[in-house]
C-alpha positions in Angstrom: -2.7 -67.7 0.1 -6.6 -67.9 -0.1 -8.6 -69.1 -2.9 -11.5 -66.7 -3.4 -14.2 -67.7 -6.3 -15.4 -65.2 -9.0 -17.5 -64.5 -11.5 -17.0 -62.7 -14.7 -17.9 -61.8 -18.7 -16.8 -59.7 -21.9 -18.8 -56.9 -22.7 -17.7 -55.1 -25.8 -14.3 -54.0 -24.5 -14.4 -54.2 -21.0 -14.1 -57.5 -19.0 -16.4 -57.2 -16.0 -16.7 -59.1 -13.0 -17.3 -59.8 -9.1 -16.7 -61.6 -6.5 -19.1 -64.6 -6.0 -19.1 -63.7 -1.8 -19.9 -60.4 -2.4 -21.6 -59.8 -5.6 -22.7 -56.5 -4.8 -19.4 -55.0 -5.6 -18.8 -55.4 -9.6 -15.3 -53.8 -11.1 -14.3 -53.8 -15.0 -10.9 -54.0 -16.6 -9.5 -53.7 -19.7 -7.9 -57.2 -20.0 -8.6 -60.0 -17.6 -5.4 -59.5 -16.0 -6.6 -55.8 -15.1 -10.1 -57.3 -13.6 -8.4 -59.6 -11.3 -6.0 -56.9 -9.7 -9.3 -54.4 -9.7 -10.8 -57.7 -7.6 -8.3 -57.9 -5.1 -8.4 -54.2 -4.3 -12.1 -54.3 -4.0 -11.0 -57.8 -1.3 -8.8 -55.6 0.1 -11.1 -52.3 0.9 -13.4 -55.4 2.3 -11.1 -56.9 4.6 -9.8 -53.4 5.6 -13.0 -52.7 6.4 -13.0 -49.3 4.1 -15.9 -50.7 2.4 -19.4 -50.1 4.5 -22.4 -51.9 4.1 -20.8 -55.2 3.2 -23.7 -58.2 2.8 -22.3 -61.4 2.5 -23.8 -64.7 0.8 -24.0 -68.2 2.8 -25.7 -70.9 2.9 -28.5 -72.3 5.2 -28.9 -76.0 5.6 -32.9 -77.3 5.9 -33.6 -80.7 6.9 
């Protein structure tokens, strides 16, 4: 098991979120229980490769 950070809000009825590695690809769900599964299938398609284009965040370390 993996922990895997996200970020999400309310808006009006829908809860709507992403995942902070790859913020590119939002999903919404009617509860936050439905975002969170919607999350892991977008993981999934990512991980499976499925998904194209995938940019990823890091970060750099200046001196």
């Amino acid at each position: 098991m993996k922990k895997i950070s996200f970020t999400y809000w309310r808006d009006g009825k829908f809860y709507l979120g992403f995942l902070n590695q790859y913020p590119d690809y939002q999903t919404q769900g009617m509860t936050k229980r439905e975002l969170i599964e919607n999350l892991k299938d977008i993981l999934k398609g990512i991980e499976s490769r499925e998904v194209p284009y995938i940019r990823k965040v890091e970060e750099l370390l200046v001196a």
